[in-house]
PDB file of N, CA, C and O in Angstrom:
ATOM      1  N   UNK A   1      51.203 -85.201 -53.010  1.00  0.00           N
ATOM      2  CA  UNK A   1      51.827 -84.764 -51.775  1.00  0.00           C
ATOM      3  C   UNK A   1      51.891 -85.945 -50.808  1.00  0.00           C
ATOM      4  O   UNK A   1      50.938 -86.711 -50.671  1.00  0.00           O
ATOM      5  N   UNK A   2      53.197 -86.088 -50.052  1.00  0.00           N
ATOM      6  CA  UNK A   2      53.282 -86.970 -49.231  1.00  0.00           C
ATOM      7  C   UNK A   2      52.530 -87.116 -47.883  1.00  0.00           C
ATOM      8  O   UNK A   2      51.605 -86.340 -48.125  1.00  0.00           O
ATOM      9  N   UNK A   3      52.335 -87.477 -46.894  1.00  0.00           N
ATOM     10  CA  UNK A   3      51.795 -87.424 -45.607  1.00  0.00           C
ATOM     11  C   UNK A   3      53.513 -87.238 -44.844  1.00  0.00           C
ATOM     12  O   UNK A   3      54.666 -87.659 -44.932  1.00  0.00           O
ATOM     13  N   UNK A   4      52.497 -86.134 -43.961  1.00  0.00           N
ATOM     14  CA  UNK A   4      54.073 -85.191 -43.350  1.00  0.00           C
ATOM     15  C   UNK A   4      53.509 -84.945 -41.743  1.00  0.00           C
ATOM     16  O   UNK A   4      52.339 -84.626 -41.531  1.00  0.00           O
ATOM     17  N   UNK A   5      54.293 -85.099 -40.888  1.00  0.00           N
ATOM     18  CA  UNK A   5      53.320 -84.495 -39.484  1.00  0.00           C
ATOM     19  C   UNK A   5      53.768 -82.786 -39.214  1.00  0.00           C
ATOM     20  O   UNK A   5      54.613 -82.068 -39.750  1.00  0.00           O
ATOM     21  N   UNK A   6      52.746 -82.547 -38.104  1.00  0.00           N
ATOM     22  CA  UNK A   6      52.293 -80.977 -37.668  1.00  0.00           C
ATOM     23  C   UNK A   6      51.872 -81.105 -36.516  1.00  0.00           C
ATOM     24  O   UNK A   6      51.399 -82.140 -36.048  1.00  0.00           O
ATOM     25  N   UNK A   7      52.003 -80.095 -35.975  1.00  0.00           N
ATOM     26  CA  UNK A   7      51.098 -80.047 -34.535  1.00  0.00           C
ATOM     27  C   UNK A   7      50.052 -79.052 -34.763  1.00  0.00           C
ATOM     28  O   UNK A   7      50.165 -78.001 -35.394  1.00  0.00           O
ATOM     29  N   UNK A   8      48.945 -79.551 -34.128  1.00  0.00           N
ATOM     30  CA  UNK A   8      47.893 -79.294 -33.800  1.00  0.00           C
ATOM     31  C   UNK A   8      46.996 -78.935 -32.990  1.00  0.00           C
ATOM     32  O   UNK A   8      47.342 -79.341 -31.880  1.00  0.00           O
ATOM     33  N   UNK A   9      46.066 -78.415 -32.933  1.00  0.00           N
ATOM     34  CA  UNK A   9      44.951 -78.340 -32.034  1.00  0.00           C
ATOM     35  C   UNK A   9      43.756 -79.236 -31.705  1.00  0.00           C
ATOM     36  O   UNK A   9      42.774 -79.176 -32.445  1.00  0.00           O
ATOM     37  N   UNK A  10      43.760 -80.125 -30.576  1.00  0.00           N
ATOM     38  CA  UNK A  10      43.319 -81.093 -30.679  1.00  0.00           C
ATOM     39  C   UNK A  10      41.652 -80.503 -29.939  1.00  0.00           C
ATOM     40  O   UNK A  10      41.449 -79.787 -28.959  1.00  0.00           O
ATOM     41  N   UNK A  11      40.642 -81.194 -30.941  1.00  0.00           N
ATOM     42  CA  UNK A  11      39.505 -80.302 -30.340  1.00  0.00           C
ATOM     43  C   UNK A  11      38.847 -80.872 -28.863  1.00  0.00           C
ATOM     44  O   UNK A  11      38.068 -80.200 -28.187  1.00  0.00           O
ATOM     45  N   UNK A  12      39.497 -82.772 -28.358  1.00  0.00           N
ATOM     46  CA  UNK A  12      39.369 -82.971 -27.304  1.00  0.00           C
ATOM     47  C   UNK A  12      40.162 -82.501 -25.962  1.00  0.00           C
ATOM     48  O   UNK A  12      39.934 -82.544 -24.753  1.00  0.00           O
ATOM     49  N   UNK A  13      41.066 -82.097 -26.685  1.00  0.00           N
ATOM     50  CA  UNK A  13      42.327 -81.291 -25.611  1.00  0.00           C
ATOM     51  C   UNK A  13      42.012 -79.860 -25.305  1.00  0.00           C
ATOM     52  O   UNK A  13      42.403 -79.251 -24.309  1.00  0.00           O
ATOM     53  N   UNK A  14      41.330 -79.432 -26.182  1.00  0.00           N
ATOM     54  CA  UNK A  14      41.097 -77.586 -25.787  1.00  0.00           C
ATOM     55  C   UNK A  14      39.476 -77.426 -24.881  1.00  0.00           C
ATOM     56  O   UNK A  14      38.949 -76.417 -24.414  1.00  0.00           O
ATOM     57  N   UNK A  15      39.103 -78.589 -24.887  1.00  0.00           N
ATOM     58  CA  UNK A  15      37.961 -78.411 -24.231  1.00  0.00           C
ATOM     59  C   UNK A  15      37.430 -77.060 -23.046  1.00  0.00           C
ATOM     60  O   UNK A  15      36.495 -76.262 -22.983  1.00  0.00           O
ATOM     61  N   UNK A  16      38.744 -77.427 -22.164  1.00  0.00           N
ATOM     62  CA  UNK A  16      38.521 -76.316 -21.478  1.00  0.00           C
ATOM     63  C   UNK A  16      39.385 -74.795 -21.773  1.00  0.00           C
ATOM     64  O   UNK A  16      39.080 -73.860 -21.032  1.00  0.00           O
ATOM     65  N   UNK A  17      40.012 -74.654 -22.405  1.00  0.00           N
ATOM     66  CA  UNK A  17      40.684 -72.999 -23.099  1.00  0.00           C
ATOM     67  C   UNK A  17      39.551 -72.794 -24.222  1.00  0.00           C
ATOM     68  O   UNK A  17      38.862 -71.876 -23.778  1.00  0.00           O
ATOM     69  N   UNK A  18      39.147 -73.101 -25.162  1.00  0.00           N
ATOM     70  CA  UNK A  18      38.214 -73.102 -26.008  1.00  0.00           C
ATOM     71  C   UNK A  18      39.159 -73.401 -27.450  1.00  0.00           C
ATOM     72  O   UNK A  18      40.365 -73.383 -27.204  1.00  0.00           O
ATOM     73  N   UNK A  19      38.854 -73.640 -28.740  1.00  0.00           N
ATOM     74  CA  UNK A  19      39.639 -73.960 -29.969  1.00  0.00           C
ATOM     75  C   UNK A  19      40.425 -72.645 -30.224  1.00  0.00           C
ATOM     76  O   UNK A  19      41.446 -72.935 -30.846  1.00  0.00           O
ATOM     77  N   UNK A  20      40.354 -71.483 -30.016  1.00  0.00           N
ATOM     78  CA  UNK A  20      41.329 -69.975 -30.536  1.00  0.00           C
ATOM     79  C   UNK A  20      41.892 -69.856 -29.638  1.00  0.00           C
ATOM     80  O   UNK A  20      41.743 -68.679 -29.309  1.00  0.00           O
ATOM     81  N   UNK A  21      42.952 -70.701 -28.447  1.00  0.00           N
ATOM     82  CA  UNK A  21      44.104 -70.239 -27.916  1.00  0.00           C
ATOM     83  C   UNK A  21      45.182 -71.281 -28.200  1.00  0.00           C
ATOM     84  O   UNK A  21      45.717 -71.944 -27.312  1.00  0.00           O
ATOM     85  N   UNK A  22      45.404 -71.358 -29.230  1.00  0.00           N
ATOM     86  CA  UNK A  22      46.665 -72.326 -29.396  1.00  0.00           C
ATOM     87  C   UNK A  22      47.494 -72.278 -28.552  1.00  0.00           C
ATOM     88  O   UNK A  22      48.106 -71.228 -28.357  1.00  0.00           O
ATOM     89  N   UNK A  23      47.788 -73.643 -27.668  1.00  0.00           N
ATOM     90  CA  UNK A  23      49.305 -73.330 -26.683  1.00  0.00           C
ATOM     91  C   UNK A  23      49.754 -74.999 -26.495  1.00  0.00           C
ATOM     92  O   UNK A  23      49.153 -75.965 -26.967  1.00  0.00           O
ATOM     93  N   UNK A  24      51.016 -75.012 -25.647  1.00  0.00           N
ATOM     94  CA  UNK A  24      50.725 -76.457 -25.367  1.00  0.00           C
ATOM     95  C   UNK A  24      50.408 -77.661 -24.725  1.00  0.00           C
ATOM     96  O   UNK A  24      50.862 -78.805 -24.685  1.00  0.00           O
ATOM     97  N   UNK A  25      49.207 -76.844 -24.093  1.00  0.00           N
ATOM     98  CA  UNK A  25      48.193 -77.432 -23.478  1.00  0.00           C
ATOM     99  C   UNK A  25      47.853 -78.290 -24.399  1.00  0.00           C
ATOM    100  O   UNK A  25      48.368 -79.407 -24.464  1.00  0.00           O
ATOM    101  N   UNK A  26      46.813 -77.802 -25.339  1.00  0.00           N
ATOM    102  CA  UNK A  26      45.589 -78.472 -26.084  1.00  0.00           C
ATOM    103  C   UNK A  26      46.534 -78.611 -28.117  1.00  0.00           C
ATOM    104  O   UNK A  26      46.040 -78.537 -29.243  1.00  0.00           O
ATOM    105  N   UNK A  27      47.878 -78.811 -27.658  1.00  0.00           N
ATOM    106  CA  UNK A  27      48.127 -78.974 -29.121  1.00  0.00           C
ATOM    107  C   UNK A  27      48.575 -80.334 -29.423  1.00  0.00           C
ATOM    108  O   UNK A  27      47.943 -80.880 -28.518  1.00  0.00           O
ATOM    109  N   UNK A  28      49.202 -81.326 -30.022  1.00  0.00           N
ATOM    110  CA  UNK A  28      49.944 -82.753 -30.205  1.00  0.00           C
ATOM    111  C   UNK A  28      50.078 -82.512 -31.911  1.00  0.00           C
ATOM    112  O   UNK A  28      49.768 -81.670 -32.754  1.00  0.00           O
ATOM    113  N   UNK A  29      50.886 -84.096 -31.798  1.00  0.00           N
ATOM    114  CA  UNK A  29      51.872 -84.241 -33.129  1.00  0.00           C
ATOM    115  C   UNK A  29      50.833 -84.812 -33.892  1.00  0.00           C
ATOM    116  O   UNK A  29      50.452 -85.831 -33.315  1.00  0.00           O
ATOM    117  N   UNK A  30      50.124 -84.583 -35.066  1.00  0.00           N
ATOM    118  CA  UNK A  30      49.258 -85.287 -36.067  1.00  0.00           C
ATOM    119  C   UNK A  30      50.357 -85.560 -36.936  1.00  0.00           C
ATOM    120  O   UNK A  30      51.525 -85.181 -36.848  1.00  0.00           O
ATOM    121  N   UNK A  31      49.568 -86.577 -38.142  1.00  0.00           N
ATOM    122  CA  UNK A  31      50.077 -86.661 -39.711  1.00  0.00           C
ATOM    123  C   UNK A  31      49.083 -86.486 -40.530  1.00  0.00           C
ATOM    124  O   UNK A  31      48.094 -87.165 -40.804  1.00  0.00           O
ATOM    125  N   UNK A  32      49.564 -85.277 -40.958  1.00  0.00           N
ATOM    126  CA  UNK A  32      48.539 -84.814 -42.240  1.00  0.00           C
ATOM    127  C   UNK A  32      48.494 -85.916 -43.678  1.00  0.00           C
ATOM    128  O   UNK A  32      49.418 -86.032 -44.484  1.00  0.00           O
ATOM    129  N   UNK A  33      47.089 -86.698 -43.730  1.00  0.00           N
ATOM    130  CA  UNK A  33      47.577 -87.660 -44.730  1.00  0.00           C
ATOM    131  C   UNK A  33      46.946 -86.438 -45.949  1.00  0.00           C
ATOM    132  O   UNK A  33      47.617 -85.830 -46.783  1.00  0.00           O
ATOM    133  N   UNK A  34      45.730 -86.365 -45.748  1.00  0.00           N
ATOM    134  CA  UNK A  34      44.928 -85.242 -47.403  1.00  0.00           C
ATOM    135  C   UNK A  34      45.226 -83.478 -46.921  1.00  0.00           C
ATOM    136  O   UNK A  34      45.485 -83.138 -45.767  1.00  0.00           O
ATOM    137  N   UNK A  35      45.140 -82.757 -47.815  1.00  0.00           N
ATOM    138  CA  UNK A  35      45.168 -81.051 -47.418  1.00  0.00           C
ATOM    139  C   UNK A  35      45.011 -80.628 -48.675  1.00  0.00           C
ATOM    140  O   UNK A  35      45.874 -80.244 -49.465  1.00  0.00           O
ATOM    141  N   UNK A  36      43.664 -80.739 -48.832  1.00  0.00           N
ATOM    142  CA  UNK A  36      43.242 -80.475 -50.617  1.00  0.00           C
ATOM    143  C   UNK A  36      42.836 -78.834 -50.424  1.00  0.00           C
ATOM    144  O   UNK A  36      42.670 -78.123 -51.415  1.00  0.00           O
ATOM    145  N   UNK A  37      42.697 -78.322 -49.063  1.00  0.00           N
ATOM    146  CA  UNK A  37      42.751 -76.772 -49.023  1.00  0.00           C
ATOM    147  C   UNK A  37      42.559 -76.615 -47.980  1.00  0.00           C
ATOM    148  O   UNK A  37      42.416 -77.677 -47.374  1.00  0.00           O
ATOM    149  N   UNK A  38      42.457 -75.585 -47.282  1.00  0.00           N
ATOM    150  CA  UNK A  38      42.284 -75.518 -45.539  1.00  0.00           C
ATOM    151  C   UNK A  38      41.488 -75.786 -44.482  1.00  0.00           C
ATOM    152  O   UNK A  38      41.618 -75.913 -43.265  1.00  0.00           O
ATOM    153  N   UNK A  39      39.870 -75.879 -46.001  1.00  0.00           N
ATOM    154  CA  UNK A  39      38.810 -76.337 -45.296  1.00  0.00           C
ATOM    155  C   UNK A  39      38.658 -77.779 -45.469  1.00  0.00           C
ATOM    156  O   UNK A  39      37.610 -78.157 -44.946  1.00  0.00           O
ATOM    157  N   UNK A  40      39.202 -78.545 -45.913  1.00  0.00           N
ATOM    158  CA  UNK A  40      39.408 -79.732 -46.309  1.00  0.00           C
ATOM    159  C   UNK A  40      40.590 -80.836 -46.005  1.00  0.00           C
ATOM    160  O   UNK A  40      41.052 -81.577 -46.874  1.00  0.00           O
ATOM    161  N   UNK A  41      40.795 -80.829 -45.321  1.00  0.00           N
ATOM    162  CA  UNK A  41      42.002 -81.681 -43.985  1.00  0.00           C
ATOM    163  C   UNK A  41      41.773 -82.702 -43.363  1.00  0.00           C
ATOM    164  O   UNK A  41      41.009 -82.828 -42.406  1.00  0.00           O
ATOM    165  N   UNK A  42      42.830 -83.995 -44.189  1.00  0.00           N
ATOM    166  CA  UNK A  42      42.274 -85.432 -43.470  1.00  0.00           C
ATOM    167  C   UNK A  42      43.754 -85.310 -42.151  1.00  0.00           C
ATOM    168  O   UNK A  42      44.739 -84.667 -42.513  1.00  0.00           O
ATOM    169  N   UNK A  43      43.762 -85.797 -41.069  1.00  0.00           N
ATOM    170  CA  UNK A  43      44.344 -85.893 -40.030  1.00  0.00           C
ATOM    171  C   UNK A  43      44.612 -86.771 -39.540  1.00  0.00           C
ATOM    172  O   UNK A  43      43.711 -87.168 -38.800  1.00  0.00           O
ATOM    173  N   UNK A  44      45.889 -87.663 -39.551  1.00  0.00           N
ATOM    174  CA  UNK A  44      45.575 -88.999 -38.675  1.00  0.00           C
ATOM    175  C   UNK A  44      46.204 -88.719 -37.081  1.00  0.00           C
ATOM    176  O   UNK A  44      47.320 -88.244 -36.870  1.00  0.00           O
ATOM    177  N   UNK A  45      45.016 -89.211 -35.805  1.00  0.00           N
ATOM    178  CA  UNK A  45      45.642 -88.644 -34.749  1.00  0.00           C
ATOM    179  C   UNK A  45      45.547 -90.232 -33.688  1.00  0.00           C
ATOM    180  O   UNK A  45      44.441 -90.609 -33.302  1.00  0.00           O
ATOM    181  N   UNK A  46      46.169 -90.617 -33.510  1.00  0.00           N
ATOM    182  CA  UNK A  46      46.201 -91.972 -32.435  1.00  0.00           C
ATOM    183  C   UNK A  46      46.259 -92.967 -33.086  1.00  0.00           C
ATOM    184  O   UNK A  46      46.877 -93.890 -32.556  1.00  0.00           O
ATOM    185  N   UNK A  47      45.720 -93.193 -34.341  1.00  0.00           N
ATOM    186  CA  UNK A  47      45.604 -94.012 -35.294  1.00  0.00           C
ATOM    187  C   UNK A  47      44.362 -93.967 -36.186  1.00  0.00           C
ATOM    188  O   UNK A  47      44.158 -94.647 -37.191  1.00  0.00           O
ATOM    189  N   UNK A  48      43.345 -92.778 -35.480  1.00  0.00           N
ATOM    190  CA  UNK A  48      42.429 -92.880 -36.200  1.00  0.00           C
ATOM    191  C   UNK A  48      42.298 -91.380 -37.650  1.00  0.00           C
ATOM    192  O   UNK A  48      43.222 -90.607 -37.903  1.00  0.00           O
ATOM    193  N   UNK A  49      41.648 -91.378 -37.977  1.00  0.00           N
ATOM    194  CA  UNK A  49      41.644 -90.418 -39.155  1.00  0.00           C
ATOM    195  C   UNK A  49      40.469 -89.261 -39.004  1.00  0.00           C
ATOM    196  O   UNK A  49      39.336 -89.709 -39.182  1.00  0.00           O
ATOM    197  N   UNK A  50      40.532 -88.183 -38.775  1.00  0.00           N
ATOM    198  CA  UNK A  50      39.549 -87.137 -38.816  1.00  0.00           C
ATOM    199  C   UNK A  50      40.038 -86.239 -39.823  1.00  0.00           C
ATOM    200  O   UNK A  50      41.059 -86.129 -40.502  1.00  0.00           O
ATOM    201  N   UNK A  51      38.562 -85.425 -39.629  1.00  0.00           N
ATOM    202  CA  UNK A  51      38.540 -84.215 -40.225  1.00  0.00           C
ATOM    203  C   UNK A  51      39.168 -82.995 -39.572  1.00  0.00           C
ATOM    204  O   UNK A  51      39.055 -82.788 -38.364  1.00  0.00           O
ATOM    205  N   UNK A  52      39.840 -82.179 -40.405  1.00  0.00           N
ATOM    206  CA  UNK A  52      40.766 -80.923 -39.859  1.00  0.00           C
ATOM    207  C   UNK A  52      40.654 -79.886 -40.577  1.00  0.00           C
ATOM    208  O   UNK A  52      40.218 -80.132 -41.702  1.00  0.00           O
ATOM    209  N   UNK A  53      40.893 -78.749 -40.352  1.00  0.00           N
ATOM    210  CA  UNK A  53      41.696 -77.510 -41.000  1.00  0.00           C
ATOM    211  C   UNK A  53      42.792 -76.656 -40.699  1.00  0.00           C
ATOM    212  O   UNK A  53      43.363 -76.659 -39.608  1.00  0.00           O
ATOM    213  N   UNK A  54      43.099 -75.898 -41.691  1.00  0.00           N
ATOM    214  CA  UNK A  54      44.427 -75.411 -41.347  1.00  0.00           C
ATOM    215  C   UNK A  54      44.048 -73.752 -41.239  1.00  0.00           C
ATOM    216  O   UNK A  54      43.432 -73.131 -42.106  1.00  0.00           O
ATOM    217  N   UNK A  55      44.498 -73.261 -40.130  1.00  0.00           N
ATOM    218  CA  UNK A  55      44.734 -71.710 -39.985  1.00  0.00           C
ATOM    219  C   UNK A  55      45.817 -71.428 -40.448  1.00  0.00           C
ATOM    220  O   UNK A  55      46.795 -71.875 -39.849  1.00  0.00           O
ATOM    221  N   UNK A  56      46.039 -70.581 -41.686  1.00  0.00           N
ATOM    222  CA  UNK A  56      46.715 -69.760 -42.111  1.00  0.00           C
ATOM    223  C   UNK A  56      47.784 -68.654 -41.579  1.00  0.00           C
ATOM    224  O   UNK A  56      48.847 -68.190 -41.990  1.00  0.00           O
ATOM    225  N   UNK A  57      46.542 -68.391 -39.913  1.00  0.00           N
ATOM    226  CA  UNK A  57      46.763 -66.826 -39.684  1.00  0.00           C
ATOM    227  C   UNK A  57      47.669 -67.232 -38.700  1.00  0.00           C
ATOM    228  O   UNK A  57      48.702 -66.591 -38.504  1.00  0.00           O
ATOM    229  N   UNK A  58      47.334 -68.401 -37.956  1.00  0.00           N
ATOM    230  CA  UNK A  58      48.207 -68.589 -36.903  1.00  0.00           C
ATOM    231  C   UNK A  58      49.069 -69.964 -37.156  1.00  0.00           C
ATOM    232  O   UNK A  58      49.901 -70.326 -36.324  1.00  0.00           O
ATOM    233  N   UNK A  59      48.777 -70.820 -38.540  1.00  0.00           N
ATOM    234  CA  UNK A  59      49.719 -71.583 -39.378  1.00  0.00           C
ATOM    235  C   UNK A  59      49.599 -72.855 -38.321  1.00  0.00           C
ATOM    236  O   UNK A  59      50.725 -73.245 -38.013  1.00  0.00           O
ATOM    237  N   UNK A  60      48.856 -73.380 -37.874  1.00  0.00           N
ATOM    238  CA  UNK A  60      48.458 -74.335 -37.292  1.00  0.00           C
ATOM    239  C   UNK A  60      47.063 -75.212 -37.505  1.00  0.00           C
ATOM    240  O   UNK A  60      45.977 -74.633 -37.553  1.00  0.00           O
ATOM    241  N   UNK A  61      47.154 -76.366 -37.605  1.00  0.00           N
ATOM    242  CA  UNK A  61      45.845 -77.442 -37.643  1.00  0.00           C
ATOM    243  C   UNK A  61      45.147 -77.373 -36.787  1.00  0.00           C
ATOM    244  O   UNK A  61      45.658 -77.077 -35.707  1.00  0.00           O
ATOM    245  N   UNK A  62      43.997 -77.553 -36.825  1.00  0.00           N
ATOM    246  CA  UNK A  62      42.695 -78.002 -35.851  1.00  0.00           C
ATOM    247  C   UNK A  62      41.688 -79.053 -36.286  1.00  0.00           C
ATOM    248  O   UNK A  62      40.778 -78.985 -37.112  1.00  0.00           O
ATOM    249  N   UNK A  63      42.192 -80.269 -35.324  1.00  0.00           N
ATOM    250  CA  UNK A  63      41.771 -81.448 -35.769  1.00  0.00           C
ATOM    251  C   UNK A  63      40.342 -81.526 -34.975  1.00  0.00           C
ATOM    252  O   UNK A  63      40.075 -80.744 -34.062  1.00  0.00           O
ATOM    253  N   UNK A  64      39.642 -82.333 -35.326  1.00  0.00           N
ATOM    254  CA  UNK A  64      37.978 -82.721 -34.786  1.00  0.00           C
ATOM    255  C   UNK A  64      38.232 -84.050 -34.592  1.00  0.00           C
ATOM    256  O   UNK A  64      38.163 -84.937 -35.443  1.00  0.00           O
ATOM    257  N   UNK A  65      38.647 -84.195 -32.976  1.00  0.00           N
ATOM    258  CA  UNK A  65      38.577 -85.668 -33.062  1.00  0.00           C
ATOM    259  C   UNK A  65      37.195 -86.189 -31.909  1.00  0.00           C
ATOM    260  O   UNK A  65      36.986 -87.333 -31.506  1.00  0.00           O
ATOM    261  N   UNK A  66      36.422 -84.952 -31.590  1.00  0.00           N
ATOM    262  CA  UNK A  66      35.027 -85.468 -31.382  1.00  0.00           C
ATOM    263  C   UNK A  66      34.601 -85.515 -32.204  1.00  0.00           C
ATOM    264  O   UNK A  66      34.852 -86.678 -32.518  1.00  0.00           O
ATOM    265  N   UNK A  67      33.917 -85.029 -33.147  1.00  0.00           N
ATOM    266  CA  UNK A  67      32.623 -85.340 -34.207  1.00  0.00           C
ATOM    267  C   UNK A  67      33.361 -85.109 -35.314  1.00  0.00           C
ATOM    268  O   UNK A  67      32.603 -84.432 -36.010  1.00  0.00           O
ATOM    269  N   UNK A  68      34.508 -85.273 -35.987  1.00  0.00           N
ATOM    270  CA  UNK A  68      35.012 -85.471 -37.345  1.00  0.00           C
ATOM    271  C   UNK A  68      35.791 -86.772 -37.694  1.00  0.00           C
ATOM    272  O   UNK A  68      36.536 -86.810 -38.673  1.00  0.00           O
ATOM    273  N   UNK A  69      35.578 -87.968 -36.766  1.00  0.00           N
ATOM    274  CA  UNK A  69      35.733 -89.214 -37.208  1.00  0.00           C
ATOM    275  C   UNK A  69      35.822 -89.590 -38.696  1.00  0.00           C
ATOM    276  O   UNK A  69      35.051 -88.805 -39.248  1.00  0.00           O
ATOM    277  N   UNK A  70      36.201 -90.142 -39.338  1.00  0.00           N
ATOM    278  CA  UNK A  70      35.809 -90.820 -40.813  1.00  0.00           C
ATOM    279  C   UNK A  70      36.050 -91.958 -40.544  1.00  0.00           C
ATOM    280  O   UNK A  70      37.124 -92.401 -40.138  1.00  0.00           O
ATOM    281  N   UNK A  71      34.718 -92.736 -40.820  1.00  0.00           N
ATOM    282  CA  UNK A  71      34.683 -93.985 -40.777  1.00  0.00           C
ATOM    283  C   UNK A  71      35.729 -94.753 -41.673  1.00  0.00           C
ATOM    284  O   UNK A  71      35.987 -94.238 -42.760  1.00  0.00           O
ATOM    285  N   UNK A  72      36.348 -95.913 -41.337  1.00  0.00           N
ATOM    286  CA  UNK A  72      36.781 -96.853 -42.351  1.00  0.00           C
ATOM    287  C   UNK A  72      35.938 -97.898 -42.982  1.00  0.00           C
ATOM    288  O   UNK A  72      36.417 -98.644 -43.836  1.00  0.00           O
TER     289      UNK A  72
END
């Protein structure tokens, strides 16, 4: 699978709504580089690469770009 972008839920942007109100406040444009299943989501967001998942229910990403860094 190629790397494709999505918008997202950015977990430094929702700080104050909390992560379950998707809007577009707290959402931006990622590129999904890995999505080996929903719980398992590499994300590249500014340039750096985190950890993510994908909601199904509401068909949107939620990236961790406080504490889901991956080091290079």
């Amino acid at each position: 699978m190629s790397h494709f972008e999505a918008t997202a839920v950015i977990h430094s942007l929702s700080a104050n709504r909390g992560p379950n109100h998707p809007d577009t406040d707290n959402t931006d444009t990622v590129t999904i580089i890995e999505h080996k299943n929903n719980n398992s989501v590499i994300a590249e967001y500014k340039g750096r690469r985190y950890r993510a998942i994908f909601n199904p229910f509401h068909c949107i990403y939620y990236v961790d770009d406080k504490y889901g860094l991956i080091a290079e």
